[in-house]
Structure formats: structure tokens, C-alpha cells
C-alpha positions in Angstrom: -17.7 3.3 3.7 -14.4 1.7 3.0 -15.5 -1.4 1.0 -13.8 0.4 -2.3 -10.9 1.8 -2.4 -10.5 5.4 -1.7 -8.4 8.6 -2.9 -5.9 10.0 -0.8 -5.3 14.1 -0.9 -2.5 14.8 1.8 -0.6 12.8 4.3 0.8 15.4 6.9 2.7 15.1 10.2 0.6 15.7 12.7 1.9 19.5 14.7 1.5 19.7 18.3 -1.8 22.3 18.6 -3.3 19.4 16.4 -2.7 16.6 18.4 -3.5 18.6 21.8 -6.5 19.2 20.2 -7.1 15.7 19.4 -6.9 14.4 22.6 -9.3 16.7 24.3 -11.5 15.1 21.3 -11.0 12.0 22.3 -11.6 12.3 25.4 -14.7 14.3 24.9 -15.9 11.4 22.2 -15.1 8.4 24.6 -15.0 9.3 28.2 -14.4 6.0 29.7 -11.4 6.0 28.5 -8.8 7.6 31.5 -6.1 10.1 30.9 -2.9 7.2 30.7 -5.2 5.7 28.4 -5.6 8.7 26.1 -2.1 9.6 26.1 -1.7 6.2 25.1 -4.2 5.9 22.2 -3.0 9.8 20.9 1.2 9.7 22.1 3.3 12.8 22.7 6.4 11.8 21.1 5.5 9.0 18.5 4.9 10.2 15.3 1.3 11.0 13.9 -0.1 11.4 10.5 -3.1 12.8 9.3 -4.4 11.7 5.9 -7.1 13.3 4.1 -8.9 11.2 1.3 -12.4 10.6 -0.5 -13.9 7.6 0.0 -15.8 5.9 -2.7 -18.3 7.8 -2.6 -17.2 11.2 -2.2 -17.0 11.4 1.7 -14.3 13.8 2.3 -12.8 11.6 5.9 -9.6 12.3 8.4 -7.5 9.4 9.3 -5.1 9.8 12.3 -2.1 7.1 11.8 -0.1 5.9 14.6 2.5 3.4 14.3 1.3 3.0 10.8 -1.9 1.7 11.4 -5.1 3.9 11.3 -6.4 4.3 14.7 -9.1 6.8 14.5 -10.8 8.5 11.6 -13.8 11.8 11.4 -16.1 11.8 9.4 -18.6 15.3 9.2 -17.0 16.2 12.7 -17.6 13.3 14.1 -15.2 10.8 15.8 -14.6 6.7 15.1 -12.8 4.3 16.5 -11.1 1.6 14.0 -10.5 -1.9 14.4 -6.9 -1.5 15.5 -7.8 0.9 18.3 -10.7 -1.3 19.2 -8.8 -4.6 19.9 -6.7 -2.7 22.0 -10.0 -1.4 23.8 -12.2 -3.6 23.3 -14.7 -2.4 26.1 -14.6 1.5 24.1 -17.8 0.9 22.8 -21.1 -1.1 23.1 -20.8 -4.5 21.6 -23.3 -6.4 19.2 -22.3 -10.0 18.4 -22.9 -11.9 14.8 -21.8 -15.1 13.0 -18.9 -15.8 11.1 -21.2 -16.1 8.2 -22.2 -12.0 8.1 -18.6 -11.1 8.2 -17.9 -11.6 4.4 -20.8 -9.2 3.6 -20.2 -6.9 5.9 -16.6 -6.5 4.4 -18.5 -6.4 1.2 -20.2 -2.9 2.2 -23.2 -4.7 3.3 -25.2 -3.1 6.5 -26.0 -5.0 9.5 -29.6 -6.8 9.6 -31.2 -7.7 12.9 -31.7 -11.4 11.9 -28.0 -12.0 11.9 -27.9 -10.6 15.7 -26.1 -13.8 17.8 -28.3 -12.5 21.5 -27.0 -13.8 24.4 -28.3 -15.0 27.4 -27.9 -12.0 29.2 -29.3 -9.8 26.9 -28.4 -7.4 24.0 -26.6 -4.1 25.2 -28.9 -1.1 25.3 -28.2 1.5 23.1 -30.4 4.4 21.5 -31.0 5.3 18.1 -27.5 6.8 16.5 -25.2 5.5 18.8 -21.9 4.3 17.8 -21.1 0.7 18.6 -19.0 -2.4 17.7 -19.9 -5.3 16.1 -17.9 -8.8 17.2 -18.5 -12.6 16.5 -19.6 -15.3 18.4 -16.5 -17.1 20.1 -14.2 -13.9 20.0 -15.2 -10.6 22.0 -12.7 -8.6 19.4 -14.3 -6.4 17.2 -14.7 -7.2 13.4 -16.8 -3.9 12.2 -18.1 -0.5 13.8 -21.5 0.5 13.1 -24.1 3.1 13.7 -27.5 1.6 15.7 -30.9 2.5 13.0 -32.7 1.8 16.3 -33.1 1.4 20.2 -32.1 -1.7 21.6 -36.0 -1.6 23.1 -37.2 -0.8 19.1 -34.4 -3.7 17.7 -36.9 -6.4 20.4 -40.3 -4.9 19.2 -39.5 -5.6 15.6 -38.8 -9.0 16.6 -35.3 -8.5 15.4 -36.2 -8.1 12.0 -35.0 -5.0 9.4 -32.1 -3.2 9.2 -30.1 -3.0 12.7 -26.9 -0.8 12.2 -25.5 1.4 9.0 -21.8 -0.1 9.2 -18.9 2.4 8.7 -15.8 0.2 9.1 -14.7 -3.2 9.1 -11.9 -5.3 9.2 -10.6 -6.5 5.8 -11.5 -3.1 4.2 -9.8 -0.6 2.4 -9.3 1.6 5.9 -7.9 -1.7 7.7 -5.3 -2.5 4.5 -3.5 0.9 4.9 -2.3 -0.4 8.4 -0.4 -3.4 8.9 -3.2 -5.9 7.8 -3.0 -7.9 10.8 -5.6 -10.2 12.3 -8.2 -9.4 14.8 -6.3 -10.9 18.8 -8.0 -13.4 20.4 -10.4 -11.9 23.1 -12.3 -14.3 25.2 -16.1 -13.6 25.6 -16.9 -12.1 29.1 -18.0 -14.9 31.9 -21.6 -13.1 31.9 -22.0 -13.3 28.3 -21.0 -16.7 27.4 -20.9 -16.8 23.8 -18.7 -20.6 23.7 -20.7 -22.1 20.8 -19.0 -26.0 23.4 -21.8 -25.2 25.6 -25.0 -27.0 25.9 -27.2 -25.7 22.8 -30.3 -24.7 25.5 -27.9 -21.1 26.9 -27.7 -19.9 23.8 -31.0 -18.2 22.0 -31.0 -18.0 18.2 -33.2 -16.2 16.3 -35.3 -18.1 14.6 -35.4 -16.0 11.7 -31.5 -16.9 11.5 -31.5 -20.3 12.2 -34.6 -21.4 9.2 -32.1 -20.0 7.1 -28.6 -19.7 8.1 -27.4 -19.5 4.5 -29.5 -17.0 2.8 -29.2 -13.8 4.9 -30.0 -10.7 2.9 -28.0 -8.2 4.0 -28.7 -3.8 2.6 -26.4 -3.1 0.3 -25.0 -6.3 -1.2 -24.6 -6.9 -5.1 -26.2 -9.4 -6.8 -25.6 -11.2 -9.8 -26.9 -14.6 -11.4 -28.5 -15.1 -7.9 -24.9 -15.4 -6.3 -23.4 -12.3 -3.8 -20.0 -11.7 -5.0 -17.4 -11.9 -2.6 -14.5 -8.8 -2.7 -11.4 -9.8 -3.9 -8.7 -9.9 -1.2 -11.3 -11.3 1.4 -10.5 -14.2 3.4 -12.9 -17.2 2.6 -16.1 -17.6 4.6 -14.5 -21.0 5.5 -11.6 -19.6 7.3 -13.5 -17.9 9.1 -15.7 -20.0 10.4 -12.9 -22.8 11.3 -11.0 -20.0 13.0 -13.8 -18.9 14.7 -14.7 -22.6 15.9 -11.6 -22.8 17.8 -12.0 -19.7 19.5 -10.5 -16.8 17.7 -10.3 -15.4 14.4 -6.0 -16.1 14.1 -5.3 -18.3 16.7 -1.8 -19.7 16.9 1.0 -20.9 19.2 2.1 -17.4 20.1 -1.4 -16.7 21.9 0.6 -17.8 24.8 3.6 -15.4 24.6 3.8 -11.7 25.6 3.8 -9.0 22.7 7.7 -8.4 23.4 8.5 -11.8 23.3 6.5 -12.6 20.0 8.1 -9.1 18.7 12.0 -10.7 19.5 11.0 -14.3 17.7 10.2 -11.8 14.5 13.2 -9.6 15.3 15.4 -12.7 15.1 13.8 -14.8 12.4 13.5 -11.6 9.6 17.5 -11.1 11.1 18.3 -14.9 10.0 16.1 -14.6 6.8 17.6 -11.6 5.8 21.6 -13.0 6.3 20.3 -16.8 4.8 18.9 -15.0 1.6 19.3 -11.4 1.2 22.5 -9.9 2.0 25.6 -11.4 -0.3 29.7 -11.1 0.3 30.0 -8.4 -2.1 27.6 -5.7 0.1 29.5 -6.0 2.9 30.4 -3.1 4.5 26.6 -2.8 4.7 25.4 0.1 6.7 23.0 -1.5 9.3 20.5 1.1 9.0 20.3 -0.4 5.5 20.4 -4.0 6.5 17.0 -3.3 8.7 15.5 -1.0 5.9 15.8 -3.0 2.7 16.4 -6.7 4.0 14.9 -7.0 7.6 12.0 -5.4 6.6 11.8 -7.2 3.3 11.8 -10.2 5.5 9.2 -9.7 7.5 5.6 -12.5 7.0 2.2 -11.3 5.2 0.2 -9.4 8.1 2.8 -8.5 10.7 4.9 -5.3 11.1 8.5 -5.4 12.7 8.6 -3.0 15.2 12.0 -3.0 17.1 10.7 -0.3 19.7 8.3 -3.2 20.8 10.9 -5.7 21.3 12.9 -6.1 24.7 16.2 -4.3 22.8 14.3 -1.1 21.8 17.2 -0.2 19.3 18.4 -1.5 16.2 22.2 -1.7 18.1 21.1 -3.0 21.0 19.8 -6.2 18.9 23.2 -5.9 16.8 25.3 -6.5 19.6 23.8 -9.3 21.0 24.3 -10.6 17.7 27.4 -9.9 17.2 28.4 -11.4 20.5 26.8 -14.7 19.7 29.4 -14.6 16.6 27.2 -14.3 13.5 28.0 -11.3 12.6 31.0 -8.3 12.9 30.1 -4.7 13.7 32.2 -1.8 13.0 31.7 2.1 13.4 34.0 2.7 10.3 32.5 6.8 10.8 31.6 8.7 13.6 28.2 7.8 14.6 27.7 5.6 11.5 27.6 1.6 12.2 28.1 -1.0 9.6 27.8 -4.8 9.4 31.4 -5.8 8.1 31.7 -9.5 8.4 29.2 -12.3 8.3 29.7 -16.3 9.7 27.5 -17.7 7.1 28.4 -21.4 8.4 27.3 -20.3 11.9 24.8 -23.0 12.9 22.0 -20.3 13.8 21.8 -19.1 10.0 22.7 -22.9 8.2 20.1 -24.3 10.5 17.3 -21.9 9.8 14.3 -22.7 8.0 12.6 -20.9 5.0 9.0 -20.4 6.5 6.6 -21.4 3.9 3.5 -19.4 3.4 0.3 -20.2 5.3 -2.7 -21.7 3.0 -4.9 -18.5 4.3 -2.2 -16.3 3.2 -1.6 -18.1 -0.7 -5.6 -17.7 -0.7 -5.7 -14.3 0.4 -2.6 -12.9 -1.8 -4.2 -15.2 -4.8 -7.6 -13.4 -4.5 -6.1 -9.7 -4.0 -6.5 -6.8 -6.1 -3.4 -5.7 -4.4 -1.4 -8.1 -6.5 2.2 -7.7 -6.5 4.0 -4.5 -8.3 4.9 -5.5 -11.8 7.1 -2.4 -13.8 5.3 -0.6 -17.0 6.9 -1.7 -20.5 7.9 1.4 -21.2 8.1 1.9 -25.6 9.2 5.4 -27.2 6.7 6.4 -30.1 6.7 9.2 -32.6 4.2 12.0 -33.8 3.6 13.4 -37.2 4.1 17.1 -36.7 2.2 19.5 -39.3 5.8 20.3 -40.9 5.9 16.2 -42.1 2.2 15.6 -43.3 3.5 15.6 -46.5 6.1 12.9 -46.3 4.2 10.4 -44.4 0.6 10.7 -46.2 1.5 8.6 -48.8 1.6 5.5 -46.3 -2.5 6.5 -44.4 -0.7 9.0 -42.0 -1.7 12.2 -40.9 -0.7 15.1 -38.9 -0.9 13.5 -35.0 -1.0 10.2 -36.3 1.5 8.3 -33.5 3.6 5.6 -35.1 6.6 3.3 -33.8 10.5 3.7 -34.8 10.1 0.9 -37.0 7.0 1.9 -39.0 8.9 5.0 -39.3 12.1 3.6 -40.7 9.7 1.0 -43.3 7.5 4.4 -44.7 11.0 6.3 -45.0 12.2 3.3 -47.1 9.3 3.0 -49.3 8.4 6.4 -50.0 12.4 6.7 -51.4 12.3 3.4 -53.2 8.4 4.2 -54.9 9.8 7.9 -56.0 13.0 6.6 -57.5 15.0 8.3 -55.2 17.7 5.8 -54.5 21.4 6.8 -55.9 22.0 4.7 -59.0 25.8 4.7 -58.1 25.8 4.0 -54.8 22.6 2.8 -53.1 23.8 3.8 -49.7 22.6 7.1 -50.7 19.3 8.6 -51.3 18.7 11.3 -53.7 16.6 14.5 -51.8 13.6 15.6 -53.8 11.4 18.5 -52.6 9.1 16.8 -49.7 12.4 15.4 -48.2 14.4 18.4 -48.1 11.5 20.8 -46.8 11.3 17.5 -43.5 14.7 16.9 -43.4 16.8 19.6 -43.9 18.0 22.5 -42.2 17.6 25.7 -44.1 20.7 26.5 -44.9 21.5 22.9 -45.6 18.7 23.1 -48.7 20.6 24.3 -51.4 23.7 22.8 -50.5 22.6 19.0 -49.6 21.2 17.1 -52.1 21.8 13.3 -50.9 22.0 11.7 -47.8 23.5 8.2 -46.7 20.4 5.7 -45.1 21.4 6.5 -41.7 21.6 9.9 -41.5 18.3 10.4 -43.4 16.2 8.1 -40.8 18.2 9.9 -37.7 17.4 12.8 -39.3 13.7 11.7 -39.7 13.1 10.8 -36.5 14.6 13.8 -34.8 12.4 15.6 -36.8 9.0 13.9 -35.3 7.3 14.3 -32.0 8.1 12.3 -28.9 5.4 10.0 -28.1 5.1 7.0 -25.9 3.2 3.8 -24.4 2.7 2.3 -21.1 1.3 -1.3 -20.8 1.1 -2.1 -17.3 0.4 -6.0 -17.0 -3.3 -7.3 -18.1 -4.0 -3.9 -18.9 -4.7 -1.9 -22.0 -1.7 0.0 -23.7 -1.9 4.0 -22.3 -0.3 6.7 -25.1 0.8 9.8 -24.9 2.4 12.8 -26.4 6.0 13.9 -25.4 8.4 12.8 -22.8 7.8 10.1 -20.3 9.0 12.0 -16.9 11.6 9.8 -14.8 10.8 9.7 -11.3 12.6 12.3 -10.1 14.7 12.1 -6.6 16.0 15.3 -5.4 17.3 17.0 -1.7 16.1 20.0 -0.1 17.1 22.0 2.6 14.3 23.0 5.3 14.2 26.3 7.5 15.0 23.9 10.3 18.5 23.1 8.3 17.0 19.7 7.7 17.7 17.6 4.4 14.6 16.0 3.3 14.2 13.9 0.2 11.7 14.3 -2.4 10.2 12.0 -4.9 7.6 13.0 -7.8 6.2 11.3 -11.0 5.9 8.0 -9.2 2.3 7.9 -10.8 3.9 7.9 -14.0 5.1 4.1 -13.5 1.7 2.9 -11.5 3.1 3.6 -8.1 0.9 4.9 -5.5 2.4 7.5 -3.6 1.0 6.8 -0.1 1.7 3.1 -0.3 5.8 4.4 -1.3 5.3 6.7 1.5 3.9 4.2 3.8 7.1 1.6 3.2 9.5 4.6 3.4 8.5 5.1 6.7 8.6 2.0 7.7 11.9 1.4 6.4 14.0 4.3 6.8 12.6 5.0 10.5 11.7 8.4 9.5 9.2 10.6 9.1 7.2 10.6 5.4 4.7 13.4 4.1 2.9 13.4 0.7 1.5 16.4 -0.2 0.8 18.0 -3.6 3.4 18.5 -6.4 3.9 21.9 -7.2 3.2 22.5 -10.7 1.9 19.3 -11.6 -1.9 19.0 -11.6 -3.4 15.4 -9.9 0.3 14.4 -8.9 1.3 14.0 -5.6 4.7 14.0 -4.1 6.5 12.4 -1.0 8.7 14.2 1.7 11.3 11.8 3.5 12.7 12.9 6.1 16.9 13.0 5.8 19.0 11.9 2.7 17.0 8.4 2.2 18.0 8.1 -1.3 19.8 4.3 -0.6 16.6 3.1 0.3 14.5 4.5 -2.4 17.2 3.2 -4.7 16.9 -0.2 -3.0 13.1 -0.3 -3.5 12.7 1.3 -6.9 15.3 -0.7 -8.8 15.7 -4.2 -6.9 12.5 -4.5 -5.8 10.4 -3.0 -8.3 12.4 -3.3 -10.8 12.4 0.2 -12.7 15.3 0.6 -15.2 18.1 3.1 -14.3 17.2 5.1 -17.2 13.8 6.0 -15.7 15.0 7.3 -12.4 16.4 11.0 -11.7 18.6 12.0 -8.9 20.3 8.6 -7.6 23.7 9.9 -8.3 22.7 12.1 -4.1 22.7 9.1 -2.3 25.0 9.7 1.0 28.3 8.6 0.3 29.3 5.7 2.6 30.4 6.7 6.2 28.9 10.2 5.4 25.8 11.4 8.2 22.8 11.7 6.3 
């Protein structure tokens, strides 16, 4: 369902009849989970989106976000775990195991076939037909993909496990698992009754034969085909990867297995920390405002596939962290406002930040950000044009032109030139003057400037010209094809607005304009500004959507729209709001 990418409508906090009324459908959809556990899975506190989209295929879908990762989504009234709420439950549902080798189609939008089944000695689970279940591979009892069973589990052993097993809804490495954090499945060892350790001795563990004749040629329901050869979606991780990870155990399996979440959570706190002072942050930004230190340089920081959360990590608060670090002597905190901190001083020879290492990037993650659609955000070339209005035909149909026809300031100033030098209308005396015949005055000229002007120096007739014509203009976002169009290019427009609640929230619109996906702006906002993010329709625009931050966050956006992505100044509305420094947002 989520093999393609899919079209968002609204991202909405989530109001409290709403997520009451989640709950009691949770716990109506999975029973077995207790109340702590519920509360848990749906918070009271924590912020909660809901985002509305189409998928691919026209399903309209609900996605519930919780610490920016998707954790459950409807679909016709009808509630699904994802793969981030699985791992952390991953007992929710019934659980089917397959090979590393089905994964990659599965991700592909490929159903699950029977012969790819990995049965166990105990047994497969029983399930009817229609039930909801979770699909896991061999070696690693976390789930990989959710599915609904085509059959009984009595049916799946009549058929000799042959046909189509379960219509798959969800898996991990889709579109649905990308608007999270991306991380990777946790290592889950198989349950002492199932033993699915591929080290054992080859007689516990029952193949199907269908399977094992042909390990490599498993034809899965809805994969493409071309040339004989399945093509693998872009962004994937390689078959290979998977299958050495899943050799060893796991599907990311790595020397923090041992640690606790809080302690892994205070080794990223400290290393984006270091990154961020060794690289990021110069002499000249200091006073920096910490809150911006964690949103545009921490954050920024942070490796491919994990998510700094400081709420996870043993100091709970951004200050709490700061302190510590300040008493170790890298850094100097001041409150130079009330309630408003700022880093003021930096020890950039303190051995903690000379000695610390640039990580490089993992060979999975080069593969994976090599193979990605989601390739990093290049800015538009942006190039003003001009359109022959009605009122001009005549001076520009000498050169092929016609009303509408769009043309670029140069072409412009060249049919200008040659349609005064071909008429004889240069000034004999001085030939930084042109002589104004009929066609030229009727374009040019004012009315009451008609009887009175009859030349004009070179510059002022092109100026003239051009003001004259249509604005126009061309996009050419990298290895794509030039987009035109008529009028003004729109800047992305910041502004403030006040709320009933006498809350500032900042607003952002025409971000489309400049290939920028709202929901992805909305999602890093949120993420960096610690705040609460909406995106919801723009008023008066038709197919444009807007985003809601919550609080004068016009620093950040600054941050990410002009050092990050690069955007020229002149294309952006509305900077000139940012809080002024020691002012409460």
C-alpha cells in the first residue's frame, strides 16, 4: 500500500475527544495489550498528529504520529499496527516468518506467497482467513511487514503451502516507514520454543521444498517485470545486506545492542554536541541562543536513521545537558534575558572537542542514500522571462513572435536592437538615440508622452520595453525539465499570527513553489524547534498547503531555508519577524 509514495492532505494536532477516542480503539482493536500499555502506545501529554493522505492508489488512510514516527494508521475503519509500534510490541500480533530473500519484494509492493513461509518446528501460528498479522525473518523475531492472512492456517497446510498467503499492507523501508525516523528494525531474539537460529543442526528446521528447489526465483503477486529481471525500489537496502545482517542475528546489529536506550540516547546527545561545536558553530555566532544551537546544529548533526531525542536521555532537558557541559569547561552559559539562555563562550582547544572524531558514513548508508529517490534538496534556478502582451504584437512580429510568445531579457534587448537598426531608426547625430516611429511609440509610450517624445536614449527604450511586457518565468529543478510560467514567481512567504489562545504561531506558504514538500518542512520544524507543527490548506491558494509552527520560529526557518537549502534572500518573505535576541518568543 505504501510501496509509492503517497499524497498528504492535512497534518493536524491531535484534540483530546480524539485521542480518548483512540484509545478505546485501540484497545478494542488489540486487547492484549493492558491499560499502562495503551496509555503508553497513545500518551496523554506527548504530542499527536493525525495525517490524512492518498496512497498510490487512491486509498484515502489516517496516520497517528507519535514522537514523529507513524505508529498506527486506519484504513476503511479499520486499525493497523506499523513497524515502529510493532518492535516495541512485538507479541501484538500473530507472527509468520520468511527469508531475507522475500524482504526486497515485499518492500517492492509484492504480496506474500506461501512458498516463502520459513515453518518452524513447532508449527505455524493459527490464524483464520482476514486476520491481521506480522510477518518477521528468520534469525530476528522483529517484524519486517504487516499483512492480511488470504487463508486459514489449516487451508495455508492443505494447499501444501502453495499460492498466495497474505495481501501485505505495510512494510519496513516503505513510504509509511520513511515519514518516521527511518531507523532499523531492534534486534529481537526468536522465542526458545520457536528456534529459528539458522547455527543449529539443519535436521530442526523444515523448509519447504517448494522454497528450497528454488531459493532464487520466488514469484511473488504484484512484482514488475522487465527484461526477465524484478526491479528493485530505489532507496532499498541491498538484498545482500540483508542477508549478512540477518546471518548474524539481527537486521542492524551493532555494539550498542548491549547498552540501555538512555545510555545509547546520551552517547548521541554528546557526539551531535561535539560535532556540532568541532564543525558547525563559529566565533562570530556566539551569543548563540541554545535553543538554536540544538535546532539548527545538534540536530543537523545527528547520523542517517537515528532521531535525537533529549527527553530519552538521562538529562530530560536541553539545560540539564548544558550544564554538565558547561561544568566540564567546554563551553560558557549565560541567561543574558529573563528566561532566555545562550551559549556565550566556547574552549575550542578543550581536549573533548580537538580529540573528537568525524564519524564517516557506514557502507549501508553511502548505498542506501546513493540509491534514494529522496536525494538531497538541491534549490530551483530561478530565471525571470517576459510575455508578448496583445498591445506589442506588432513590435516583436517582425522577429517570429507573437502575442504569448515567452522570451528571455536578452532576446528582448537583441529584437529591440534589430528592429531599430532594419527600420533606419537610429539618430544620425548621435547614435545613443533612437528615432520613435509609429509601432514604437504606440509600445513604448505613454499617451501623453506621444506627441511630445519623439527619441529616446538606448536604455531608456529597452527599460521602457521591458516594463512594458508580461512577467514570466522558469524553474529548472536539477535533472529535470525547465517548468514556465506566466507572472510572478511567489517568495515563500513567512508571517506571525496571533491565536484566540494569545498564541504567536508562524506560518509558511508557497514552499511548493521552490520543490519543497511541506510535510517534510513540517516534519524537521518539529523536530527542531521542539514545537508543535500543523499543515493544513492555504487559504486562497488551490493544491497549496501551508505549515503552522507553533511560537515565533522564524530563526530556524531562516536557518533551514537559506544555509541549508540554500534559497536566495530575494525569494523569501517575512525574515525581517524573527525574535530579536534576548526577546521571549
Amino acid at each position: 500500500m505504501f510501496a509509492k509514495a503517497f499524497r498528504v492532505k492535512s497534518n493536524t494536532a491531535i484534540k483530546g475527544s480524539d485521542r480518548r477516542k483512540l484509545r478505546a480503539d485501540v484497545t478494542a482493536a488489540f486487547p492484549t495489550l493492558g491499560t499502562d500499555q495503551v496509555s503508553e502506545l497513545v500518551p496523554g501529554k506527548e504530542e499527536l498528529n493525525i495525517l490524512k493522505l492518498y496512497a498510490h492508489k487512491g486509498d484515502a488512510v489516517t496516520v497517528y504520529m507519535s514522537g514523529g514516527n507513524p505508529i498506527l494508521f486506519e484504513l476503511e475503519k479499520n486499525l493497523y499496527p506499523t513497524v515502529y509500534t510493532l518492535w516495541s510490541y512485538p507479541d501484538l500480533l500473530p507472527t509468520f516468518t520468511t527469508w531475507p530473500l522475500v524482504l526486497e519484494k515485499l518492500v517492492g509492493g509484492a504480496d506474500l506467497m506461501l512458498p516463502g513461509l520459513f515453518v518452524p518446528p513447532a508449527g505455524l501460528p493459527q490464524v483464520q482467513k482476514g486476520d491481521l498479522c506480522a510477518i518477521a525473518l528468520v534469525g530476528n523475531r522483529a517484524p519486517v511487514a504487516i499483512g492480511v492472512a488470504t487463508m486459514s492456517t489449516a487451508e495455508m497446510l492443505t494447499s501444501g503451502l502453495k499460492g498466495r498467503g497474505f495481501s501485505v499492507l505495510h512494510t519496513y523501508q516503505d513510504h509509511l516507514w520513511r515519514s518516521g525516523d527511518k531507523s532499523s528494525p531492534p534486534s529481537i531474539a526468536p522465542r526458545a520454543q520457536d528456534p529459528t537460529d539458522l547455527s543449529e543442526e539443519k535436521g530442526s528446521i523444515q523448509v519447504n521444498p517448494t522454497l528450497q528447489e528454488d531459493m532464487g526465483h520466488l514469484t511473488l503477486e504484484g512484482e514488475e517485470e522487465a527484461n526477465g529481471e524484478v526491479h528493485q525500489v530505489c532507496g532499498e537496502r541491498p538484498l545482500s545486506e540483508a542477508s549478512e545482517d540477518t546471518s548474524t542475528g539481527g537486521l542492524n546489529h551493532g555494539s550498542t545492542d548491549s547498552k540501555t536506550l538512555q545510555e545509547q540516547m546520551d552517547e548521541l546527545l554528546q557526539r551531535c554536541f561535539l560535532h556540532a561545536l568541532k564543525c558547525r558553530v563559529k566565533k562570530a555566532d556566539l551569543p548563540l541562543l541554545t535553543s538554536t544551537f540544538l535546532g539548527s546544529h545538534m540536530f543537523s548533526c545527528c547520523p542517517e536513521g537515528r532521531q535525537l531525542d533529549i527527553k530519552k536521555s538521562s538529562y530530560k532537558k536541553l539545560s540539564k545537558f548544558l550544564q554538565q557541559m558547561q561544568q566540564e569547561q567546554i563551553i560558557q552559559v549565560k541567561e543574558l534575558s529573563k528566561g532566555v539562555e545562550s551559549i556565550v563562550a566556547v574552549d575550542w582547544r578543550h581536549p573533548r572537542i580537538t580529540s573528537f572524531v568525524m564519524p564517516e558514513p557506514s557502507p549501508t548508508s553511502q548505498t542506501i542514500q546513493e540509491g534514494s529517490r529522496e536525494q538531497p534538496y538541491h534549490p530551483p534556478d530561478i530565471k525571470s522571462l517576459y510575455c508578448v502582451p496583445a498591445s506589442m504584437t506588432l513590435l516583436f512580429q517582425e522577429s517570429g513572435h507573437k502575442k504569448g510568445s515567452i522570451l528571455e531579457g536578452s532576446e528582448v534587448r537583441t529584437i529591440v536592437i534589430n528592429y531599430a537598426k532594419k527600420n533606419d531608426l537610429v539618430d544620425g547625430n548621435n547614435k545613443n538615440l533612437v528615432k520613435l516611429d509609429p509601432i514604437l511609440c504606440d509600445c513604448i509610450l505613454e499617451k501623453n508622452e506621444q506627441r511630445t517624445v519623439m527619441k529616446l536614449p538606448w536604455d531608456s527604450l529597452l527599460t521602457r520595453c521591458l516594463e512594458k511586457l508580461q512577467p514570466a518565468y522558469q524553474v529548472i529543478f536539477p535533472g529535470q525539465e525547465p517548468i514556465v510560467k506566466k507572472g510572478k514567481i511567489y517568495p515563500i512567504d513567512i508571517t506571525l499570527a496571533q491565536r484566540a489562545s494569545n498564541k504567536k504561531v508562524t506560518v509558511v506558504r508557497n514552499l511548493e513553489t521552490y520543490g519543497l514538500d511541506p510535510c517534510s518542512v513540517a516534519a524537521i520544524l518539529q523536530q527542531r524547534c521542539q514545537a508543535s507543527t500543523t499543515v493544513t490548506p492555504a487559504p486562497g491558494a488551490k493544491d497549496s498547503l501551508q505549515v503552522q509552527i507553533q511560537g515565533n520560529q522564524i530563526h530556524h526557518l531562516n536557518w533551514l531555508l537559506r544555509e541549508e537549502y540554500q534559497i536566495p534572500r530575494k525569494y523569501i518573505q517575512g525574515l525581517e519577524k524573527a525574535p530579536k535576541p534576548g526577546k521571549k518568543k
